[in-house]
C-alpha positions as CSV (number, residue, x, y, z in Angstrom):
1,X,9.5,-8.0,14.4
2,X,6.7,-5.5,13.2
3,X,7.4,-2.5,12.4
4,X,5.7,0.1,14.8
5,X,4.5,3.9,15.1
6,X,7.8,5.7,15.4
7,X,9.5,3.6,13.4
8,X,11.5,4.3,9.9
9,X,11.0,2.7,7.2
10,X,13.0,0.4,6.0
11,X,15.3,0.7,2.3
12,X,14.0,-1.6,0.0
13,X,13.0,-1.1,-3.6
14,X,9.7,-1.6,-5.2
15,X,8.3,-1.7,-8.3
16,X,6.1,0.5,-10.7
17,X,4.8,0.4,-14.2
18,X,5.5,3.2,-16.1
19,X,4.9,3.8,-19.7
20,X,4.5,0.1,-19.9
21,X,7.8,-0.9,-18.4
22,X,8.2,-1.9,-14.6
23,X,10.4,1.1,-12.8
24,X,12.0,0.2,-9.8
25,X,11.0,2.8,-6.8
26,X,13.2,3.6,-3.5
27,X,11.4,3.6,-0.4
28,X,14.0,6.3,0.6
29,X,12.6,8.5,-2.1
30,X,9.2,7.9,-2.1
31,X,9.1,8.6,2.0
32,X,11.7,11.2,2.2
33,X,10.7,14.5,3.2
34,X,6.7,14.0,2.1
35,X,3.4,12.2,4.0
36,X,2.6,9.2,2.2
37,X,-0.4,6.9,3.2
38,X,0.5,3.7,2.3
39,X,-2.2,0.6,1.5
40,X,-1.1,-2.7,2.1
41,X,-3.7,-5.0,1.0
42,X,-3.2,-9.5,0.1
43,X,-3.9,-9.2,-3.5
44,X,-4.4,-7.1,-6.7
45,X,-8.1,-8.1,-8.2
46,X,-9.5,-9.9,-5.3
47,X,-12.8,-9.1,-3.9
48,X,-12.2,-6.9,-0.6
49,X,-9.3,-5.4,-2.2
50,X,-11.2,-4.4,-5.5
51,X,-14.6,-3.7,-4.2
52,X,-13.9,-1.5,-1.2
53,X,-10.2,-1.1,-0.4
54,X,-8.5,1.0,-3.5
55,X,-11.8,2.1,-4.7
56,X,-11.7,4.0,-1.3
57,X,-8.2,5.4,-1.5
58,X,-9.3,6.7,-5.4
59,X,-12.7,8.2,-3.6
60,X,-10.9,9.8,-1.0
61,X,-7.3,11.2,-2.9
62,X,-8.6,15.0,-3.2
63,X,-9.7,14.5,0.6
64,X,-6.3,13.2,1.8
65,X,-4.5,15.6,-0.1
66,X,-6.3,18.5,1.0
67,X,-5.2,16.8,4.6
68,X,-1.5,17.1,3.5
69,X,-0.9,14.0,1.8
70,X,1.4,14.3,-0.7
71,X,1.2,10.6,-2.4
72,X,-1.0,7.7,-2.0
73,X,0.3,4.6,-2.7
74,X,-1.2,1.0,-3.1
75,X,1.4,-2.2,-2.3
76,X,1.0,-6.0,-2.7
77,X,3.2,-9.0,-3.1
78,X,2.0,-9.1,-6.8
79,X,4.1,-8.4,-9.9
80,X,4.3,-4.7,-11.2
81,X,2.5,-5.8,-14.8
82,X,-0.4,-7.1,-12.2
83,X,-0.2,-3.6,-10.4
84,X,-0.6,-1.9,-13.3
85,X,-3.4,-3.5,-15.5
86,X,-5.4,-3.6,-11.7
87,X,-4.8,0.0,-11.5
88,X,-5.8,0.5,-15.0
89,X,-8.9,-1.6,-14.7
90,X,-9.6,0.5,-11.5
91,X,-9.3,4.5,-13.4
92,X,-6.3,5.1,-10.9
93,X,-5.0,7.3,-12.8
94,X,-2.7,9.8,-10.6
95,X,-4.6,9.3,-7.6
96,X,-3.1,6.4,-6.4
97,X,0.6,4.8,-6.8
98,X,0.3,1.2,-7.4
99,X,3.3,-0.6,-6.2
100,X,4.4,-4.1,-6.5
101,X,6.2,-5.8,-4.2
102,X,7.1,-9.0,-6.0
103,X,8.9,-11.1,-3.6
104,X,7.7,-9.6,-0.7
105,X,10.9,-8.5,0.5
106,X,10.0,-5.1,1.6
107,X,6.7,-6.8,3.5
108,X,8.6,-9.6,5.4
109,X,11.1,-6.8,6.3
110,X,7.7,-4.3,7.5
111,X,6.9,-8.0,9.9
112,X,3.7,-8.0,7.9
113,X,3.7,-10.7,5.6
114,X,0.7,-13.1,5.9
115,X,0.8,-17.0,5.1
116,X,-1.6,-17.6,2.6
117,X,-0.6,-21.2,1.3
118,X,-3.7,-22.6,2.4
119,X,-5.5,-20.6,-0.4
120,X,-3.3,-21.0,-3.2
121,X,-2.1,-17.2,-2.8
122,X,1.7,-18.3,-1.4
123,X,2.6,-15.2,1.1
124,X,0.9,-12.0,0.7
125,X,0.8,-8.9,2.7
126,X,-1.3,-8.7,5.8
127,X,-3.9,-5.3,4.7
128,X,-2.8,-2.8,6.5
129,X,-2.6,1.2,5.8
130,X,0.3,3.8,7.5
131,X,1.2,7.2,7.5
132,X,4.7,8.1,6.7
133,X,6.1,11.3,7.3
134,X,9.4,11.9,6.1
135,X,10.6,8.3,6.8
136,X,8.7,7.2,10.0
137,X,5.9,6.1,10.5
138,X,3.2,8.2,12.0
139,X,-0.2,5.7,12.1
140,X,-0.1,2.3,11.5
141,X,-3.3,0.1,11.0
142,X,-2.9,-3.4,10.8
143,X,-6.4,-5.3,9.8
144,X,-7.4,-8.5,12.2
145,X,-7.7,-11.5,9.6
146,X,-10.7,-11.5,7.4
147,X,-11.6,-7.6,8.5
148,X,-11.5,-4.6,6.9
149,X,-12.4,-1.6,8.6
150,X,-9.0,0.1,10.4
151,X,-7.4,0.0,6.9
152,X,-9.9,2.1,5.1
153,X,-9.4,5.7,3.6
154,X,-12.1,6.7,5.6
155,X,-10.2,5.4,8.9
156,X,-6.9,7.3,7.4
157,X,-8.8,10.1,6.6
158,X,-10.1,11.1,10.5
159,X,-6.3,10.0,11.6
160,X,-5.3,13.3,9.5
């Protein structure tokens, strides 16, 4: 089942490089008591993903923040090493979390895992953004396959 506005979001743990090492990251505490937009997108350095969708989340941070977002986090079924040298490679810096979510365990149990097999990719995340306040979600913007246009920062941004 997907998840849906009104929802909560579920426990799971993710993972984050930090000082070089992964760190594993609640979803308990990174929703709890703040606004979070989350990015969901199928794949650290491929070409949507790189060209338009996190280079639009680091564009916009100031902007969402200045909306009330407290953090902006990036997730895909990569590896947090992966996460972190595209986040790198990107100038993240601050602006955006990147989160990994290795096995996909916290996508399959969001209902928005994608098949992906036929590319060589295994199962990915469907791209998708939310907003999450304190727990539950508030927006939710699930992408039709191929698109990207509801998942934007700029979509996020006049949900605000």
């Amino acid at each position: 089942m997907t998840i849906k506005v009104g929802d909560r979001v579920p426990s799971a743990t993710l993972m984050e490089m930090k000082g070089g090492t992964p760190q594993p990251i609640k979803t308990d505490d990174l929703f709890g008591g703040k606004t979070v937009v989350l990015f969901a997108l199928p794949g650290a350095f491929t070409p949507t993903c790189s060209a338009k969708h996190l280079p639009g989340f680091i564009q916009h941070a100031d902007e969402l923040k200045q909306k009330g977002v407290d953090t902006i986090a990036c997730l895909s079924v990569n590896d947090a090493f992966v996460m972190g040298a595209w986040g790198e490679q990107q100038n993240c810096g601050d602006k955006v979390m990147m989160l990994a979510d290795g096995n996909g365990d916290f996508t399959r149990q969001l209902g928005l895992e994608m098949d992906a097999t036929r590319f060589g990719m295994g199962h990915r995340s469907q791209r998708y953004s939310m907003v999450v306040k304190d727990g539950v979600v508030k927006e939710l913007n699930v992408e039709e396959p191929g698109s990207f246009s509801v998942s934007s920062a700029e979509h996020v941004l006049n949900q605000l």
